[in-house]
MARDREN-689231 format. One record per residue (C-alpha): residue number from 0; x, y, z negated. Coordinates in steps of 0.25 Angstrom, whole numbers, plus 5000, padded with zeros to 4 digits. Example, Ala and Ser with C-alpha at 12.3 -4.5 7.8 and 13.67 -1.06 7.14 Angstrom:
# MARDREN-689231
num east north up
0 5049 4982 4969
1 5055 4996 4971
END
This chain:
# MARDREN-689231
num east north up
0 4948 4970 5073
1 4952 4965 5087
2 4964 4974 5093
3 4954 4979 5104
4 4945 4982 5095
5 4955 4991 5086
6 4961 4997 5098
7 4945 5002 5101
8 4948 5010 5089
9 4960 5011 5084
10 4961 5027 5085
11 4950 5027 5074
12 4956 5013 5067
13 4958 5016 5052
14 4959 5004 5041
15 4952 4994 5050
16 4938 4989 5047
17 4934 4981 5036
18 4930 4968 5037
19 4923 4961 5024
20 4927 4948 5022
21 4923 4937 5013
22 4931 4936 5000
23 4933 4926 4990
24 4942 4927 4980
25 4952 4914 4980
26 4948 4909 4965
27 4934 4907 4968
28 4927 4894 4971
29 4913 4894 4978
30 4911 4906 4988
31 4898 4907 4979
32 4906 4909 4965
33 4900 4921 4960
34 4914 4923 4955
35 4917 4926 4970
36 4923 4940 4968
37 4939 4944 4967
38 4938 4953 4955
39 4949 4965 4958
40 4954 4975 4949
41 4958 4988 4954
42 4971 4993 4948
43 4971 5011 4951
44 4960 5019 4955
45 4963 5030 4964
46 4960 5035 4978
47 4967 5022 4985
48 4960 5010 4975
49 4946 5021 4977
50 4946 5023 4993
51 4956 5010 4996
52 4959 5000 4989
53 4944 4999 4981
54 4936 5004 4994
55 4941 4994 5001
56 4943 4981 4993
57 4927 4984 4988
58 4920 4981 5002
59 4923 4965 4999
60 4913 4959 4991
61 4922 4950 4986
62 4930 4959 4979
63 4927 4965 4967
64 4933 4976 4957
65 4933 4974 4942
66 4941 4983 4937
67 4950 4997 4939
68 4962 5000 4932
69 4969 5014 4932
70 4977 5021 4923
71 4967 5034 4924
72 4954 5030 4916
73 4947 5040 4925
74 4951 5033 4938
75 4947 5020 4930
76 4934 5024 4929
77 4933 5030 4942
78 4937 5015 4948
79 4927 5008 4939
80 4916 5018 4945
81 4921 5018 4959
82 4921 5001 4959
83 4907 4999 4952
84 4901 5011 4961
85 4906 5002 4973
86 4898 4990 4968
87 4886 4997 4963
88 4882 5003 4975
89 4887 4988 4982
90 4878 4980 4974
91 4868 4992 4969
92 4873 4984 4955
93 4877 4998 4946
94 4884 4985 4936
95 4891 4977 4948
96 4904 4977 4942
97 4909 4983 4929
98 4924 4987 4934
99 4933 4985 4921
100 4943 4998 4920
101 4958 4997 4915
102 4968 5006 4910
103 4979 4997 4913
104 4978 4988 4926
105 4987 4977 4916
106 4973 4976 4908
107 4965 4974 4923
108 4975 4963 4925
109 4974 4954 4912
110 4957 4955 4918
111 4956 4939 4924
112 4945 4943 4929
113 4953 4951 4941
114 4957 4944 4952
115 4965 4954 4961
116 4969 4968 4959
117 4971 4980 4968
118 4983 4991 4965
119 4980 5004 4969
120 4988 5012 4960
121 5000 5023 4962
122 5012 5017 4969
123 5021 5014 4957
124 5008 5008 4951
125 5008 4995 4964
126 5018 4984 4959
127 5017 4984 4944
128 5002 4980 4944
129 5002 4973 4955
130 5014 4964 4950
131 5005 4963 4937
132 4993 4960 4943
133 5001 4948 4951
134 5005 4942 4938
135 4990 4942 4933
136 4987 4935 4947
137 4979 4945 4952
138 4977 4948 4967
139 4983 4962 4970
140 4981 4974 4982
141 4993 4983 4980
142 4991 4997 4986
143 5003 5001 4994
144 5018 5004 4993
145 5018 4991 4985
146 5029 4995 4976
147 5037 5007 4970
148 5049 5000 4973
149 5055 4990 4979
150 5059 4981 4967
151 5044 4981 4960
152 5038 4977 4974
153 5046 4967 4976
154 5043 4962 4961
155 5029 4961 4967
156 5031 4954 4978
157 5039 4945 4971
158 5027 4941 4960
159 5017 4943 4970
160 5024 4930 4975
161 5025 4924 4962
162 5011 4925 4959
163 5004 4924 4971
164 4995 4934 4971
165 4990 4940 4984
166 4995 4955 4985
167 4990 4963 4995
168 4998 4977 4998
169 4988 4989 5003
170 4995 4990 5015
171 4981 4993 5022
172 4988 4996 5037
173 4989 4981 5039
174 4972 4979 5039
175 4972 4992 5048
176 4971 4985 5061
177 4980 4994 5071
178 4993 4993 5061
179 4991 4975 5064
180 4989 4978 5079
181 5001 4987 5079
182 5011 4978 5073
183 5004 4966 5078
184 5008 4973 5092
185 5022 4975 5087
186 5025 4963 5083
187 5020 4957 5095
188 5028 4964 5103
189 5020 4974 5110
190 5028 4984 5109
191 5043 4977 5113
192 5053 4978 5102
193 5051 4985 5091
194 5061 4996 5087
195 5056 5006 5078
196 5043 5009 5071
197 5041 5022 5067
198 5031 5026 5054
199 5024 5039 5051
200 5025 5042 5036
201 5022 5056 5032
202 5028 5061 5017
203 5023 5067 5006
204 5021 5083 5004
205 5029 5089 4991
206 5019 5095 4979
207 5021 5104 4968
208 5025 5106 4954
209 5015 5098 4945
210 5015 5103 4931
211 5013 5092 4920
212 4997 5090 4916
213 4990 5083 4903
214 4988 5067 4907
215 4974 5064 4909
216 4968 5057 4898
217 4964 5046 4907
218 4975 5045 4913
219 4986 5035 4908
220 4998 5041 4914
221 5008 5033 4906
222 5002 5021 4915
223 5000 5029 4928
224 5016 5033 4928
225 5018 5017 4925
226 5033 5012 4929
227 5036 5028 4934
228 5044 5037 4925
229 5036 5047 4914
230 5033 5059 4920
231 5023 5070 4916
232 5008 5070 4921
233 5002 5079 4933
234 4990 5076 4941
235 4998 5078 4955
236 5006 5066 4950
237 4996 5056 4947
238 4982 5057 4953
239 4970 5067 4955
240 4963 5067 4941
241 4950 5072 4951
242 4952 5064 4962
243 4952 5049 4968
244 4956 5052 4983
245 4967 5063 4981
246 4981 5059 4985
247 4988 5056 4969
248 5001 5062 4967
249 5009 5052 4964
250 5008 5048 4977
251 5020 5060 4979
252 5027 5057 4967
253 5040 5046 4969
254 5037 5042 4955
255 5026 5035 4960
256 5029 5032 4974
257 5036 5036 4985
258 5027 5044 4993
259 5022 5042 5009
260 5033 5032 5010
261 5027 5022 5002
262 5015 5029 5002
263 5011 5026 5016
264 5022 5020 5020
265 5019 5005 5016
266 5009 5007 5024
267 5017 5010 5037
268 5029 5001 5034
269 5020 4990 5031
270 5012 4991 5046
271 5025 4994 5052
272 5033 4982 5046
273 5020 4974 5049
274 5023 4978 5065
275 5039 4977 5063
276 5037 4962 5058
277 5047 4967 5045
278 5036 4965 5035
279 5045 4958 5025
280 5057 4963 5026
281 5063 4977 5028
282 5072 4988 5036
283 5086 4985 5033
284 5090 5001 5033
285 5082 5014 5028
286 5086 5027 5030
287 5076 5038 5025
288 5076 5054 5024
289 5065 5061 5017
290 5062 5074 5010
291 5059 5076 4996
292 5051 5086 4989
293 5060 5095 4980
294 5050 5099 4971
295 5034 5096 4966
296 5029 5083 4959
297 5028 5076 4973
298 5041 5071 4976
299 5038 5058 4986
300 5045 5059 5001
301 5041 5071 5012
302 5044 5070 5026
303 5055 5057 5029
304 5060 5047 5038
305 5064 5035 5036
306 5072 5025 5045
307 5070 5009 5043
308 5081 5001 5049
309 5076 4986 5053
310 5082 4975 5059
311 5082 4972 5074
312 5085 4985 5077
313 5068 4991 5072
314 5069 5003 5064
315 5056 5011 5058
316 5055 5025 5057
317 5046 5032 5044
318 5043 5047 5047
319 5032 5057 5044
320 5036 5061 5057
321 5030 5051 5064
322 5014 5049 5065
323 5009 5041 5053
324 5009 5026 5056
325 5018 5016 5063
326 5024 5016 5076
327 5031 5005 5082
328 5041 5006 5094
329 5046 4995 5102
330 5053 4992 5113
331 5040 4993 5123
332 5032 5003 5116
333 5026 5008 5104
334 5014 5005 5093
335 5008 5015 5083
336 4998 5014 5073
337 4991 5019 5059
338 4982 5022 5051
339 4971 5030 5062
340 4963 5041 5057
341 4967 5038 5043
342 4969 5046 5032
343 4973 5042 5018
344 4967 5053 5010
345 4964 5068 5010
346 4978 5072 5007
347 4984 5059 5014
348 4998 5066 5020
349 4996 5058 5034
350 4990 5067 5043
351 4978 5059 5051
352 4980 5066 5065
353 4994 5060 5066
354 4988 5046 5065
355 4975 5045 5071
356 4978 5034 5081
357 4979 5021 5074
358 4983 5012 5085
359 4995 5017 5098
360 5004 5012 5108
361 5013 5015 5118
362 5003 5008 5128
363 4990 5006 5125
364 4992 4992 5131
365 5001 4989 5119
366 4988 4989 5108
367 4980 4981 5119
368 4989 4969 5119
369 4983 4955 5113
370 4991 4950 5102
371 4991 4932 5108
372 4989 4923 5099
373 5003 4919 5098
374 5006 4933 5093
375 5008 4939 5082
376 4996 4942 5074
377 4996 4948 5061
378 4989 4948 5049
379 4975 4956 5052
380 4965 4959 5042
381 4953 4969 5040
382 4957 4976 5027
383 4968 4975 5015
384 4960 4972 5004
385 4951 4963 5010
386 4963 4955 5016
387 4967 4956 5001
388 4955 4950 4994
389 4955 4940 5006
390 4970 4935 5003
391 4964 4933 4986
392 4955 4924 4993
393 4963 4917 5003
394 4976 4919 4996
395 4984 4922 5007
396 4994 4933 5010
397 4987 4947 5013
398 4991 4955 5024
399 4999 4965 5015
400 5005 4957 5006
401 5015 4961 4996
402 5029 4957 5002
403 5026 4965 5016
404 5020 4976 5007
405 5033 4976 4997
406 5042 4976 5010
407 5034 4988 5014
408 5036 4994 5004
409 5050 4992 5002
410 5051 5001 5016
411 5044 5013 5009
412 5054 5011 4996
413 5067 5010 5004
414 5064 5021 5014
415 5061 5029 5001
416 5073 5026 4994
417 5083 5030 5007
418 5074 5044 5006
419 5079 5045 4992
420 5091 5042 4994
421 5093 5050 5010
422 5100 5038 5016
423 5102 5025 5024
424 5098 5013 5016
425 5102 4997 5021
426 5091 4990 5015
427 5090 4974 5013
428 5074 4969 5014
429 5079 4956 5010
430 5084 4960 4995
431 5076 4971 4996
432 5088 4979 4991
433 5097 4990 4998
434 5111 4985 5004
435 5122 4991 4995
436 5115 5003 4988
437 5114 5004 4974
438 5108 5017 4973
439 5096 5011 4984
440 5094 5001 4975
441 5091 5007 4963
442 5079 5013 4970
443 5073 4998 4973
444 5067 4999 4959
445 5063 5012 4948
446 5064 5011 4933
447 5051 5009 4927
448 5044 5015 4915
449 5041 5005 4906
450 5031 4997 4903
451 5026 5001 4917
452 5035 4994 4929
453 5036 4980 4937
454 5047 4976 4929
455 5041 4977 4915
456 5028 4968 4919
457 5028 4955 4912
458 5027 4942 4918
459 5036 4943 4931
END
């Protein structure tokens, strides 16, 4: 899409327009090899695998999904019949493909057959398998934040390195075409010097008391709680027994996250660092003040700000206060974009008439300007998975790759760790460590229950 084109529509612009490409996955020889498929597992199946990560990567013919694994037999199932209902009706084959289920996604991995899997599981369920499946040599799609902590991303980006795999981080923003133009704009200098970038985040609303239920015989709650600490079974706490699109608990449990920061904000410290050219590294200061439910299961973040220091005197503000997106503030004027009319889910916290436009300037002339060919021009695709199953193929770098989604991540974590601990932290992104604080440190990393955890996997 042309930037006259997108400025056509940009009040109505959403995830950009899906182009199917040709796709060919890199081991095969012959475009006419009947083998001419990249077999893909899918590891969690919930409403983000269901209405994202499946709905999506299915459209491309060259992709094909053998097997599911979940820790709930019942969402197993449901994946299984979700995947071969999808190629049924494709081919009007009822036998198309026999999806092979999994109680454990290590038992989808040892399966050769696999080429690449995509991670769609709870947050503190990211880096473990995805390390894992990188050690098997499997292709992976990570579903954002990419980590829990900082120490077990950057253990994935550090294997990721050493085995070569192509990891693609669902940062989706980067394939939505008016977040490019924006920082394509910024980075060229259309709006003077940049100063301050300004993020709209909303938090997380406190719940109630959850009384302690029976596990679900389908359910392997040992497995689900993984590297996490043993704690008693609720439904509010893990996700809807008779639902696939409601918005699952643990989303607002810190156990298992960190709530919107991480949440939602990968999403928009990644787009902004795209326009700040900081994309691998970091702010050198965060201070952070946020409130805290004082009672109820849900005990993720409410309202905050969060103040990131940077180098050359650019500073970027995160606030529920602000609308949802990211606006950048230079020296001659200012960009905003987001989402558009864009609405996770049902019960999605951001509230859609506060970001309705996709694409805005200071003067309108700004989003007209013509990037020359001795500009800056940055990386520009159609869609997140298909740029994936592209790089299999080509076996270059994707447009989210795990280094920028790890440092993006990182933001989230350290503006969460000065919320906890209500002050002014000096940050070094070089060694990824803080300057001179043991207490900050310690929360780099969590204890892990074993046998779950990044650092009882064998092999690294």
């Amino acid at each position: 899409m042309e930037r006259r084109d997108f400025l056509k529509n940009s009040s109505a612009a959403m995830a950009g327009t899906i182009i199917l490409p040709i796709i060919v996955p890199s081991t095969v020889f012959g475009k006419n090899a009947p083998s001419n498929k990249i077999n893909i597992g899918q590891i969690g199946f919930g409403r983000i695998a269901m209405t994202h990560d499946l709905a999506e990567t299915l459209r491309y013919d060259e992709a094909r999904i053998v097997a599911v694994a979940d820790f709930d037999s019942n969402r197993q199932l449901k994946g299984k019949q979700f995947i071969e209902d999808y190629y049924s009706k494709k081919t009007g084959n009822k036998d198309a493909v026999n999806v092979k289920m999994y109680g454990d996604y290590r038992e989808l991995l040892l399966n050769k057959d696999i080429d690449a899997v995509m991670i769609s599981t709870p947050d503190h369920w990211h880096s473990q398998p995805a390390i894992e499946a990188a050690l098997a040599k499997k292709d992976v799609y990570v579903q954002k934040p990419t980590s829990l902590t900082i120490a077990e991303g950057r253990l994935l980006c550090d294997v990721v390195k050493k085995t070569g795999i192509i990891l693609q981080v669902g940062t989706q923003q980067r394939s939505m075409p008016q977040f490019r133009i924006a920082a394509e704009l910024v980075r060229n200098g259309r709006i003077g010097k940049l100063h301050t970038v300004k993020i709209g985040l909303p938090g997380d609303p406190a719940g109630p008391e959850a009384p302690e239920m029976p596990v679900p015989k389908n359910l392997n709650y040992d497995g689900w709680l993984g590297s996490t600490p043993e704690v008693y079974y609720t439904e509010m706490r893990v996700h809807p027994q008779n639902s696939m699109t409601d918005r699952p608990g643990w989303l607002r449990c810190e156990q298992f996250g960190a709530g919107m920061i991480t949440g939602w904000g990968q999403h928009h410290f990644d787009s902004a660092a795209w326009g700040m050219d900081t994309e691998l590294t970091g702010p050198n200061f965060i201070n952070s003040m946020a409130q805290f439910p004082k009672s109820g299961l849900w005990n993720v973040h409410g309202e905050f700000i969060a103040v990131a220091e940077y180098g050359n005197d650019l500073t970027m503000i995160t606030s529920g206060g602000y609308t949802n997106g990211v606006r950048y503030e230079g020296s001659e004027g200012w960009i905003f974009v987001t989402r558009g009319n864009y609405t996770a889910s049902a019960s999605d916290p951001v509230s859609q008439n506060r970001s309705n436009q996709a694409l805005a300037a200071s003067d309108p002339k700004i989003l007209s300007s013509v990037i020359k060919e001795n500009e800056i021009h940055l990386y520009k695709i159609d869609n997140q998975h298909g740029n994936w199953l592209d790089c299999i193929k080509t076996r270059k770098e994707p447009i989210s790759p795990v280094e920028k989604g790890h440092r993006a991540c990182t933001i989230c974590l350290i503006t969460h760790i000065s919320m906890k601990l209500g002050r002014r932290l000096e940050w070094d992104p070089k060694i990824e460590r803080f300057v001179k604080d043991d207490e900050a440190n310690k929360m780099l990393s969590r204890p892990q229950r074993f046998p779950y955890g990044t650092s009882y996997i064998k092999g690294i």
